[in-house]
C-alpha positions as CSV (number, residue, x, y, z in Angstrom):
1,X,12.0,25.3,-1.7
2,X,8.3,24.2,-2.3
3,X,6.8,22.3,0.5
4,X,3.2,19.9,0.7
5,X,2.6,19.4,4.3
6,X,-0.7,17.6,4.2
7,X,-1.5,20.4,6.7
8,X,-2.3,23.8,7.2
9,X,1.7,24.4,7.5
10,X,3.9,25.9,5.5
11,X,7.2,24.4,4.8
12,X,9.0,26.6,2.2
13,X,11.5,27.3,4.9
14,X,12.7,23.6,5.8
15,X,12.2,21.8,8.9
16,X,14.4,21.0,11.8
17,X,14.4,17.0,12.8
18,X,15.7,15.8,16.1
19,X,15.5,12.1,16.6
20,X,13.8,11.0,14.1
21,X,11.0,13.4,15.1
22,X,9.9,16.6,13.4
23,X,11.0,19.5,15.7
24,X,10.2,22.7,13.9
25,X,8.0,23.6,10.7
26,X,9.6,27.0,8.8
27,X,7.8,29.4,6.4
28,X,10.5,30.9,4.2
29,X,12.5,33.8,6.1
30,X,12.2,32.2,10.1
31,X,15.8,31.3,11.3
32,X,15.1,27.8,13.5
33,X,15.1,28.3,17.1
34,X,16.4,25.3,17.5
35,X,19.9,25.0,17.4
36,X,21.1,23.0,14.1
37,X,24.1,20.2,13.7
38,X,24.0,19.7,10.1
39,X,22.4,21.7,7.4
40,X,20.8,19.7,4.3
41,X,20.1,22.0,1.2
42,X,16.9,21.6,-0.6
43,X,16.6,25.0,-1.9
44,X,16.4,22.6,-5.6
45,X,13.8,20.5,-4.1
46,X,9.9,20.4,-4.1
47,X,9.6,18.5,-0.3
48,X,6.3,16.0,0.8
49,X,5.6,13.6,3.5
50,X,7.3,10.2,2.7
51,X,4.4,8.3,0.3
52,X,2.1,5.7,2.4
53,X,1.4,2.7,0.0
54,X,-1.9,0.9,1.4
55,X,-2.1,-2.3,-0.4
56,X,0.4,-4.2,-2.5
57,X,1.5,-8.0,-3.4
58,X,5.2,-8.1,-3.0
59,X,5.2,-11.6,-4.1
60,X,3.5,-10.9,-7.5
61,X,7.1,-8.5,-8.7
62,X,7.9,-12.1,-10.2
63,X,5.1,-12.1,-13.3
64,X,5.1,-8.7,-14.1
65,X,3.6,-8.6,-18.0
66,X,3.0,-12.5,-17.8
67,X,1.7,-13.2,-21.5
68,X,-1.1,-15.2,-20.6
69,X,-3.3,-12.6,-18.4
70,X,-2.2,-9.2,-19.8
71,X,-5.6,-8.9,-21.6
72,X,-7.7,-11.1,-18.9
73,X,-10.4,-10.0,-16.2
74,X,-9.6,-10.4,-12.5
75,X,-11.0,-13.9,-11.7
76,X,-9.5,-15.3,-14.8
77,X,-5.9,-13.5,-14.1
78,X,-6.2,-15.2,-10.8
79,X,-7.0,-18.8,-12.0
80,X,-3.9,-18.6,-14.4
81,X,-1.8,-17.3,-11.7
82,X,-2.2,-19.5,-8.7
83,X,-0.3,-22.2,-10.1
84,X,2.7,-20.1,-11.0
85,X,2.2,-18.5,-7.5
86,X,2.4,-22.0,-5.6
87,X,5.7,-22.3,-6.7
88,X,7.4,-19.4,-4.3
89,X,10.4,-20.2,-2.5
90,X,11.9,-18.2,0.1
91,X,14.1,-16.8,-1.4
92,X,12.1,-15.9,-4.4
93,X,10.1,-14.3,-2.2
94,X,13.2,-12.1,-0.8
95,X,13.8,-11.2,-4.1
96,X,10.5,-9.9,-5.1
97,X,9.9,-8.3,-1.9
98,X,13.3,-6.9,-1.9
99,X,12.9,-5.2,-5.4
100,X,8.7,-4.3,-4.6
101,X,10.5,-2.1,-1.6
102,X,13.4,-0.7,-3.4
103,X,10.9,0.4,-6.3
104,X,8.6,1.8,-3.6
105,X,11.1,3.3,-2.0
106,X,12.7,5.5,-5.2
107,X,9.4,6.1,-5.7
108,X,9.7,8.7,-2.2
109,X,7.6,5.7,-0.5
110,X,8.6,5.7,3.5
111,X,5.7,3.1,4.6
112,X,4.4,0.2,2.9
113,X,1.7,-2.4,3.2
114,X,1.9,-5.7,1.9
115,X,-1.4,-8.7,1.6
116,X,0.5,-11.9,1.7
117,X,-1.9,-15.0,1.5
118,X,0.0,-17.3,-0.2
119,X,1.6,-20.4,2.0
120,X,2.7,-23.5,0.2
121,X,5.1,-26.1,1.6
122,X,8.1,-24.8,2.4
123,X,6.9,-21.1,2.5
124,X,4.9,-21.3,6.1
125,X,7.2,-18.4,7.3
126,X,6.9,-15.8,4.5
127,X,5.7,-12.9,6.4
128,X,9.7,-13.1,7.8
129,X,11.2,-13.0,5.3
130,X,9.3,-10.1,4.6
131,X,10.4,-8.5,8.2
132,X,13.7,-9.5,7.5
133,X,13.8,-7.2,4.0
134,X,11.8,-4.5,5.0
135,X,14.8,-3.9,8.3
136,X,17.4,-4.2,5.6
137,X,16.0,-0.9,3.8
138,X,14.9,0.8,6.2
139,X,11.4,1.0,5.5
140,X,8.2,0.9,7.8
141,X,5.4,-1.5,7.1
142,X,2.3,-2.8,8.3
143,X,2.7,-7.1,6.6
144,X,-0.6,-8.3,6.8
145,X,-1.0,-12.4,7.4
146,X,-3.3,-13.1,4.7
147,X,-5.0,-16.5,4.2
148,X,-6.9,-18.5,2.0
149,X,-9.7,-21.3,3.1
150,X,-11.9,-22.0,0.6
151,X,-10.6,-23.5,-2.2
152,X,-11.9,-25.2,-5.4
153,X,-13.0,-28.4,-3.7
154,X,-15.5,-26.2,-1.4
155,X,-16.7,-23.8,-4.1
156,X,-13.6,-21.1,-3.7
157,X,-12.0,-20.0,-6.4
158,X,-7.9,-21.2,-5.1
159,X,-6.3,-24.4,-6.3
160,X,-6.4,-26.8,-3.0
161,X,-2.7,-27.1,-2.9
162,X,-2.4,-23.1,-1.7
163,X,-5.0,-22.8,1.2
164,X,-4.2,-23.5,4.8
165,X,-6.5,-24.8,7.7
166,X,-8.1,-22.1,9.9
167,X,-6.6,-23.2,13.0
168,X,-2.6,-23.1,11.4
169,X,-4.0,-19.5,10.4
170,X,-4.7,-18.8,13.3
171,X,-2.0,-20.0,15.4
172,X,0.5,-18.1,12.9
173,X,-1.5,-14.6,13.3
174,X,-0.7,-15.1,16.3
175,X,2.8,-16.0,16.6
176,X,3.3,-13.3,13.9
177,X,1.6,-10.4,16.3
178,X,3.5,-11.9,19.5
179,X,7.2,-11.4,17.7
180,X,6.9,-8.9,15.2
181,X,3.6,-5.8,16.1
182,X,5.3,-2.7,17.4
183,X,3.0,-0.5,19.1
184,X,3.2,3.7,19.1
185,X,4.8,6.4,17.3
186,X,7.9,5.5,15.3
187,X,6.5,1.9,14.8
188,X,8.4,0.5,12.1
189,X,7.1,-2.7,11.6
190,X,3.5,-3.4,12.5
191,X,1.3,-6.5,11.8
192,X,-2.2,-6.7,10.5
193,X,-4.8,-9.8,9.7
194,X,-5.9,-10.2,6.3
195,X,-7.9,-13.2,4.5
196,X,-8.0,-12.6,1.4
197,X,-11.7,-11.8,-0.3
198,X,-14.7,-13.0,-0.2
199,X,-14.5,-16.0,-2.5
200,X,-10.9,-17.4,-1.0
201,X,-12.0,-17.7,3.3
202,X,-14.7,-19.2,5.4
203,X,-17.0,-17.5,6.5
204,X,-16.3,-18.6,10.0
205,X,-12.8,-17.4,9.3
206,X,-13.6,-13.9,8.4
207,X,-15.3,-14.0,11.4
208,X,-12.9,-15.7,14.1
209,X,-10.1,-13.2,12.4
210,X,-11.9,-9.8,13.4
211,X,-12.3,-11.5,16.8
212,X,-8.6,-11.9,17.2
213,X,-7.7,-8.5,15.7
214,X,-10.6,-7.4,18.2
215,X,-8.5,-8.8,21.2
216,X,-5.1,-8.3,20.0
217,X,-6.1,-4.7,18.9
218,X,-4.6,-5.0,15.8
219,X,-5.8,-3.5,12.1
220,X,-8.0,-5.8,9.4
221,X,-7.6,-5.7,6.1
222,X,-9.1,-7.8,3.1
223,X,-10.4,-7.4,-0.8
224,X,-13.7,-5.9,-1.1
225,X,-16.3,-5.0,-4.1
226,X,-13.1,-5.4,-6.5
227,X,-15.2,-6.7,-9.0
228,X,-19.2,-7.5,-10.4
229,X,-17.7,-10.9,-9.9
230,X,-17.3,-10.8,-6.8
231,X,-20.8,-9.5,-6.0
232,X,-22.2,-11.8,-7.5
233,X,-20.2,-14.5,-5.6
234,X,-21.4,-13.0,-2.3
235,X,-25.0,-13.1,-3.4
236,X,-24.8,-16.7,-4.4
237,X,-23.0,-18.3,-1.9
238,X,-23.6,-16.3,1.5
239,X,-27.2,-14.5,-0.2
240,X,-25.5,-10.9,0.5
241,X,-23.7,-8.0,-0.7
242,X,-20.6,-7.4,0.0
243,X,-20.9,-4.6,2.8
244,X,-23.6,-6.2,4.1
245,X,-21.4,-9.6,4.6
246,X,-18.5,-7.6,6.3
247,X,-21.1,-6.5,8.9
248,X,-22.2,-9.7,9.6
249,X,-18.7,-11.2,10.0
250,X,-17.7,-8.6,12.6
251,X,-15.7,-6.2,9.8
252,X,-17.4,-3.2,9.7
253,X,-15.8,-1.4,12.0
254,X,-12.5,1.3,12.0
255,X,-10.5,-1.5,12.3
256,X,-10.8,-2.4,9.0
257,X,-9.6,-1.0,5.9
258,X,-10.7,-2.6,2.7
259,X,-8.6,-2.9,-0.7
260,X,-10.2,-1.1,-3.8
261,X,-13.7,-0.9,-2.6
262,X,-15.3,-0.3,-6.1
263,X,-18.7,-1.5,-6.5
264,X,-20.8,0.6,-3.4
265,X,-24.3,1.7,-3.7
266,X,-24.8,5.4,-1.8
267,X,-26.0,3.7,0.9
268,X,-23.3,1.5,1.6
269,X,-20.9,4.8,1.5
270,X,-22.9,6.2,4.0
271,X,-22.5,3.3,5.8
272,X,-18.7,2.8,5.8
273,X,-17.9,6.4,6.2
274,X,-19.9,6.1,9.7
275,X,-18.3,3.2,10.5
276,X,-14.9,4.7,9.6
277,X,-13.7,1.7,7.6
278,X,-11.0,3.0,5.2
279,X,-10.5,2.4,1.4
280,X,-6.8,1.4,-0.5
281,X,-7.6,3.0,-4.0
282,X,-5.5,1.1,-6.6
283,X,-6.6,3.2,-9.6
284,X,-4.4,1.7,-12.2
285,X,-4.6,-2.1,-11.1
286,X,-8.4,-1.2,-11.5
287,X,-7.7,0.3,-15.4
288,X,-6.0,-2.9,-15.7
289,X,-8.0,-5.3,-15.4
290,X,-11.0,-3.6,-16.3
291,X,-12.5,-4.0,-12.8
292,X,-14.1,-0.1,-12.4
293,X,-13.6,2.9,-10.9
294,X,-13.3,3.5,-7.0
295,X,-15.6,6.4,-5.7
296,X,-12.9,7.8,-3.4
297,X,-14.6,11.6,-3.4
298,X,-17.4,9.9,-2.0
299,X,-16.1,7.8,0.4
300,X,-13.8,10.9,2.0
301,X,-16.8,12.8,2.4
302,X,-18.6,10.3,3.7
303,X,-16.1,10.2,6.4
304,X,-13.9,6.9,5.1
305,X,-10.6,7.5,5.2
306,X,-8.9,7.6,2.0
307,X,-5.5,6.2,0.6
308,X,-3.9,5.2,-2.3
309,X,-1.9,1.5,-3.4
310,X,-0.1,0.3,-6.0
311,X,-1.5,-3.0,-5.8
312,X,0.3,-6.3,-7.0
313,X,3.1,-5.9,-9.4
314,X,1.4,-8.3,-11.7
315,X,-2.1,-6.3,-11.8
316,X,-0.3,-2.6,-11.9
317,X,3.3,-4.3,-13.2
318,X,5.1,-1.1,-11.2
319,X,5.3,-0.5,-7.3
320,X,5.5,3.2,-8.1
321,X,3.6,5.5,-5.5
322,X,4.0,9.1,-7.3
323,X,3.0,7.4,-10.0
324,X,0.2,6.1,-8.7
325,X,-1.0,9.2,-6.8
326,X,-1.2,11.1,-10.4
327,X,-3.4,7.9,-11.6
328,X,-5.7,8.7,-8.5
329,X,-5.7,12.6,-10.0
330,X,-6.7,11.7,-13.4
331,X,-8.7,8.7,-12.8
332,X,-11.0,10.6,-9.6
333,X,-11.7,13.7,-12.5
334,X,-13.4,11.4,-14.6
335,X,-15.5,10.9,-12.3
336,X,-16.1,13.8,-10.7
337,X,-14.3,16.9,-12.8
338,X,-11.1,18.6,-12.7
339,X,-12.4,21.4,-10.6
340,X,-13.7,19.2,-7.9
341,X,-10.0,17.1,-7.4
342,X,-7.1,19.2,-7.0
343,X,-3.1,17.9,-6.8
344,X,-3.1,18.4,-3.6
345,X,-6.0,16.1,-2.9
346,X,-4.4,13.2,-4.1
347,X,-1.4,13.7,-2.3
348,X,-3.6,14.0,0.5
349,X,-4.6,10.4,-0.3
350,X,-1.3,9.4,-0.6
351,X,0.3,10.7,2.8
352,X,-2.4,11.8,5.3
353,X,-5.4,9.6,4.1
354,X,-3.2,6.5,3.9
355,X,-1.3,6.8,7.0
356,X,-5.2,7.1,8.8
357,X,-5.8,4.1,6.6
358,X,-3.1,2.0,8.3
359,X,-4.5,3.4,11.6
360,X,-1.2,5.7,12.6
361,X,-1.4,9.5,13.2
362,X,2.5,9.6,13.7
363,X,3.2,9.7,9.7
364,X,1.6,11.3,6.9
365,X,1.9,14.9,7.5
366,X,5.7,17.3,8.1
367,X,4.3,18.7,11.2
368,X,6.3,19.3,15.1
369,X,5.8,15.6,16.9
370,X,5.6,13.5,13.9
371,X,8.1,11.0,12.2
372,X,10.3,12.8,10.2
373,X,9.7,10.6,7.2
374,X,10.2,12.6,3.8
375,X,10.5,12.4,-0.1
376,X,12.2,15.4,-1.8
377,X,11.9,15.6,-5.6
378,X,13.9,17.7,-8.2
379,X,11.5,19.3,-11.1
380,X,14.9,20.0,-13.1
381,X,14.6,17.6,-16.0
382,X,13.3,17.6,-18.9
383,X,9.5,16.8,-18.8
384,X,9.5,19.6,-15.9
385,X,11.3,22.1,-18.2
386,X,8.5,25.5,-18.8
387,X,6.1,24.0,-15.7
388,X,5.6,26.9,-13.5
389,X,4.0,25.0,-10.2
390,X,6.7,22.8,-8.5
391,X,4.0,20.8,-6.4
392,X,1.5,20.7,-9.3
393,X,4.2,19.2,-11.9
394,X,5.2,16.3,-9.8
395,X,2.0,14.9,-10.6
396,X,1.3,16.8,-14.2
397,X,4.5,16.0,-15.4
398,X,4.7,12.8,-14.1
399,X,7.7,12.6,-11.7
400,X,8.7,9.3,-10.8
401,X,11.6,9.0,-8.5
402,X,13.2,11.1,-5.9
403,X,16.2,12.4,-5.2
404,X,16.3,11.8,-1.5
405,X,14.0,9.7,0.9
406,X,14.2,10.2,4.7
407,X,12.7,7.2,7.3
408,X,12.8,8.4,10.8
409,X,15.4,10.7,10.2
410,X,17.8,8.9,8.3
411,X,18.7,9.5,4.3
412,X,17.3,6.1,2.9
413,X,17.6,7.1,-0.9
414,X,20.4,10.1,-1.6
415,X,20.7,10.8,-5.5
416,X,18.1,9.0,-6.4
417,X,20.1,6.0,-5.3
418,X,19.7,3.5,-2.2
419,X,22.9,3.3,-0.6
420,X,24.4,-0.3,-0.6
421,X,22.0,-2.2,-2.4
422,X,23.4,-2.8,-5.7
423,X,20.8,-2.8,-8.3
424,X,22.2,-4.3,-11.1
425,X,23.0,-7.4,-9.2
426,X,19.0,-7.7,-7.7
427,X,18.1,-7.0,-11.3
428,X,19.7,-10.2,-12.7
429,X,18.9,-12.2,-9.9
430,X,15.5,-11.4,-9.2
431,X,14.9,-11.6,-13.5
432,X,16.1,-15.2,-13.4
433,X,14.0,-15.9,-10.4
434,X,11.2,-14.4,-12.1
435,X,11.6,-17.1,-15.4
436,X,12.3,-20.1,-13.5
437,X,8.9,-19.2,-11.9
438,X,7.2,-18.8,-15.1
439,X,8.7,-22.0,-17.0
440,X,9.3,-24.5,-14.5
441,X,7.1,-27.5,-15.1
């Protein structure tokens, strides 16, 4: 078996899980010394640390390859999008969620974060239904409560219709943290605070929110130097850059972890990496819509953690992480050279730097006293046939589902299948969900 631990540890033996946890690491030859109940073969297998997905849009599995912004810019995608968007129900919103996790999930994805902003009438409760799925699959997630202030009428770039007032913002975060935040390791659902960018809150919202993460000690998270637009936003309406706004709304800190985090001058890196605010790469959201190319070498070794997202559905138009982890390969070498950004480095981003990301050092890594969550992959089929690496070709060759996904030690995907969720059924349902969206006047 071929093993990535994230870690100094080597694997190629197995590992022995008792309660969820991770009991024992094994090099190849090592009996365990623990005695065994049941034996799993992955002697076929190339095994990594369950996938940690850092920022994604459940909501937005429902205009995937929308006609009218597949060739459009982020602000523009946006303004043709709200509308559509305004419409969610409830149970649209189970549907797409439900199909954004499964995807994830065959995708060897154990932990996922999702930035819901979006509250019309009759959707106040959104970030439940979201609970409600994520339990059903077995899945760990950190469900930000995003929100959106500043609309139109005030110089924001959101129809009126889809923002909220601070204070029922507020009051939800809240309520949100009080029923749903699980603290510690094993945590499966956790809740952060999210408004969403720059041009979409308050100021005085940005900065009341970091004072109630502050006090609730939970994690921050928002869009940040996606775009030129953007900058130039900031510069206009609050006369300064983006890093230097977070830091004067109380967000520069390791609190916060930022989504995409493009357009930084050196010193702004230097400046994040000592705060320790952390950066959700989404390389091919960024290739599609043209918004630039994250400096994620940099920001590691500035000292920022470091961790990959697949972004919304309708900006990547998959919720793929293995996919997106070989993006984050090819993508960071352009930058920087193949020499200088190895395999293993982006699966680093992917397991270890996200799970540091979402603020947990319980996941990430297949090492003694961590979660035993785990993606195993087969390199047997055809686009791995003559590949000679097993832990290089799942990203070379461009493997995108596993075989079987563990969460907390329980088989959540077993060939290449989730057990009792029937696919073909979600399909339809979620597809005519998905038009009706789309068409409805």
């Amino acid at each position: 078996m071929s093993a990535f631990t994230a870690n100094e540890l080597d694997a190629s033996g197995g590992l022995v899980i008792h309660d969820g946890v991770i009991a024992e690491v094994l090099a190849a030859g090592p009996e365990p010394s623990i005695p065994c109940d049941e034996v799993s073969d992955a002697s076929r297998h190339v095994m990594i640390p369950g996938l940690v997905n850092t920022h994604h849009h459940f909501y937005q599995t429902l205009t995937r390859a929308w006609a009218p912004v597949v060739s459009t810019e982020l602000f523009p995608w946006l303004v043709n999008l709200y509308p559509v968007w305004a419409r969610l129900t409830p149970r649209d919103l189970e549907l797409a969620t439900t199909v954004a996790l499964a995807e994830l999930l065959l995708s060897g994805c154990t932990t996922a974060a999702d930035h819901h902003y979006l509250f019309p009438d009759g959707l106040e409760e959104a970030i439940d239904v979201e609970v409600s799925v994520m339990r059903s699959l077995g899945m760990r997630g950190m469900l930000t409560r995003g929100s959106m202030s500043l609309g139109e009428d005030d110089g924001g770039l959101p129809p009126q219709r889809v923002v909220q007032d601070p204070e029922a913002i507020l009051e939800d975060s809240n309520r949100l943290i009080d029923r749903y935040h699980e603290r510690g390791d094993g945590a499966e659902i956790t809740i952060g605070l999210a408004p969403c960018s720059p041009f979409s809150v308050t100021r005085s919202l940005m900065a009341e929110t970091a004072a109630l993460a502050a006090s609730r000690d939970v994690r921050l998270h928002t869009h940040l130097a996606e775009t030129l637009d953007e900058e130039e936003f900031c510069l206009q309406i609050f006369g300064l850059r983006p890093v230097d706004y977070l830091e004067d709304v109380g967000w520069l800190t390791d609190r916060t972890w930022l989504a995409h985090g493009i357009h930084f001058s050196d010193e702004e890196i230097t400046r994040l990496g000592a705060a320790g605010t952390a950066v959700a790469h989404c390389p091919t959201s960024n290739m599609r819509l043209a918004s630039g190319m994250a400096r994620a070498v940099e920001l590691e070794a500035a000292g920022s953690p470091v961790g990959l997202g697949v972004d919304g559905s309708a900006s990547n138009d998959a919720s793929n992480m293995i996919l997106e982890a070989r993006q984050a390969l090819y993508l960071q070498r352009l930058r920087c050279g193949a020499a200088a950004v190895m395999p293993e480095m982006a699966l680093g981003w992917a397991t270890r730097g996200s799970a540091r990301a979402l603020g947990r050092s319980d996941i990430g890594e297949l090492r003694p006293g961590l979660q035993a969550d785990l993606a195993l992959f087969t390199v047997d089929a055809l686009r791995f046939s003559g590949s000679h690496d097993p832990l290089a070709a799942l990203l070379l060759c461009g493997a995108d589902r596993a075989d079987r996904v563990m969460v907390g030690g329980r088989w959540r995907v077993v060939d290449g299948a989730i057990p009792g969720l029937d696919l073909e059924a979600l399909v339809a349902e979620h597809g005519a969900a998905a038009r009706r969206l789309v068409f409805s006047s």
